[in-house]
C-alpha positions as CSV (number, residue, x, y, z in Angstrom):
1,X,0.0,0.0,0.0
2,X,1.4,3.5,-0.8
3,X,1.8,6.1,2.2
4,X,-0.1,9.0,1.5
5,X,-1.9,11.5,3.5
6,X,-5.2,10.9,2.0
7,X,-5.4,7.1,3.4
8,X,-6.6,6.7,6.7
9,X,-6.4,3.4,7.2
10,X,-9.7,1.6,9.3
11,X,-7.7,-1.4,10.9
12,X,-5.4,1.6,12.7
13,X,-8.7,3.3,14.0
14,X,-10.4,0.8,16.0
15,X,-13.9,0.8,17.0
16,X,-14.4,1.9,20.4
17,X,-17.1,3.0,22.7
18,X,-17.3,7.1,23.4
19,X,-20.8,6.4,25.4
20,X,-22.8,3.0,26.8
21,X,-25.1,3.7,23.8
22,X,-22.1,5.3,20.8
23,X,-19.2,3.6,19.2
24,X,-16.7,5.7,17.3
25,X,-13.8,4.8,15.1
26,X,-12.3,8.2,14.2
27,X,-9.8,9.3,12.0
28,X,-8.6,12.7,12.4
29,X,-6.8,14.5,9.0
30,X,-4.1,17.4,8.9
31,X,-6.7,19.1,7.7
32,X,-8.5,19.8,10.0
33,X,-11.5,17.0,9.8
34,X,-12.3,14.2,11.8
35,X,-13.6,11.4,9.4
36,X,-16.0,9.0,11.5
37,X,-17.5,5.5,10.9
38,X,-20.1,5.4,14.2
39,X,-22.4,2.7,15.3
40,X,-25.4,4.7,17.8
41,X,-28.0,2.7,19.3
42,X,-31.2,3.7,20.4
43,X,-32.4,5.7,23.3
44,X,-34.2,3.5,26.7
45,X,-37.6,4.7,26.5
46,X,-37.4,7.9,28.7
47,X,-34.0,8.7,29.0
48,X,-33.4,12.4,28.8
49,X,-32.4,14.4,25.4
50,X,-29.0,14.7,24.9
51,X,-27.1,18.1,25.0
52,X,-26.8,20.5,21.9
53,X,-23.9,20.6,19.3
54,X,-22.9,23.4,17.4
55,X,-20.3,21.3,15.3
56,X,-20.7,21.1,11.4
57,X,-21.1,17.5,10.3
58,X,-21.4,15.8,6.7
59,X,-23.1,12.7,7.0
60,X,-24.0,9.4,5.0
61,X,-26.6,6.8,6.5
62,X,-25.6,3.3,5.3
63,X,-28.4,1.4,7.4
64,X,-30.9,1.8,10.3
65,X,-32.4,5.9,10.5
66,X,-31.2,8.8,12.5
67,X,-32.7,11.9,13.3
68,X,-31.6,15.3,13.8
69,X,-33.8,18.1,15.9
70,X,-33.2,21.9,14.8
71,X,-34.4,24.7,17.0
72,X,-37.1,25.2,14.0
73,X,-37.5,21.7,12.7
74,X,-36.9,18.3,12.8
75,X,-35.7,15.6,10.0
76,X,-35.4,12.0,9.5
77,X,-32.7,10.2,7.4
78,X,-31.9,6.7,6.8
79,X,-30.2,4.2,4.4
80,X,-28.3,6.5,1.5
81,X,-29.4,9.8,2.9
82,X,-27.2,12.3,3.2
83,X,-27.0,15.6,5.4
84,X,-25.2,18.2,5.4
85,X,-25.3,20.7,8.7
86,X,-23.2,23.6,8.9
87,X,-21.2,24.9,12.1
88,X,-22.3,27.3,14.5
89,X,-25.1,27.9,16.6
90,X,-27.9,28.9,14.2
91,X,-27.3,25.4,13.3
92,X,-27.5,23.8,16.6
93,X,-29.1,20.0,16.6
94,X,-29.2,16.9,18.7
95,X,-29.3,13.8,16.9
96,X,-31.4,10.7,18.4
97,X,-31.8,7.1,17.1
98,X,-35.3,6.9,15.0
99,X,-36.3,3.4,15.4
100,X,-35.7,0.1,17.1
101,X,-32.5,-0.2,15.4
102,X,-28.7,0.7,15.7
103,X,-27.8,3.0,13.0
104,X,-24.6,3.1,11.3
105,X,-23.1,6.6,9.5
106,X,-20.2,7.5,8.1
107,X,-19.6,11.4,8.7
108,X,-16.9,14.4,8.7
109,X,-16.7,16.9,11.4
110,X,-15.4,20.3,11.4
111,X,-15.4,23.4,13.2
């Protein structure tokens, strides 16, 4: 394999758990962006709403359906949807699992 600075290599980034209910496996470039594979499973009926994030995300569902809630709206993606959610606090959202299911996303983050 040829060493370049574009690779990022999944068997160096293993999967590990950031909460009981998120696993991450992160890669993080010199650019500036943290490239993510994460694996979030659903919510126990009444646990509380997570907190806000003001981070800017691009994001591509490959299975189960995750959803996103805006000060002004909420939306739905699942399987091939993509979102795109700029940074900053105009943009503020707290994603949630929408269904019985783990979902499974690939996204970038960057400030």
């Amino acid at each position: 394999m040829t060493d370049s600075p574009y690779l990022f290599s999944a068997a160096e980034h293993p999967l590990q758990d950031a909460t009981d209910r998120l696993k991450v496996r992160e890669a993080v470039s010199g650019f500036g962006i943290a490239l993510r594979y994460q694996e979030r499973a659903p919510d126990p009926i009444g646990a509380p709403e997570g907190d806000w994030c003001e981070t800017g995300h691009s994001i591509f569902i490959l299975s189960g359906r995750i959803r996103y809630r805006f000060d002004t709206h909420t939306v739905e993606a699942g399987p091939g949807d993509m979102l795109h959610i700029p940074a900053g606090p105009e943009h503020r959202h707290k994603p949630s699992v929408a269904g019985p299911d783990v979902v499974r996303y690939v996204l970038t983050e960057f400030e």
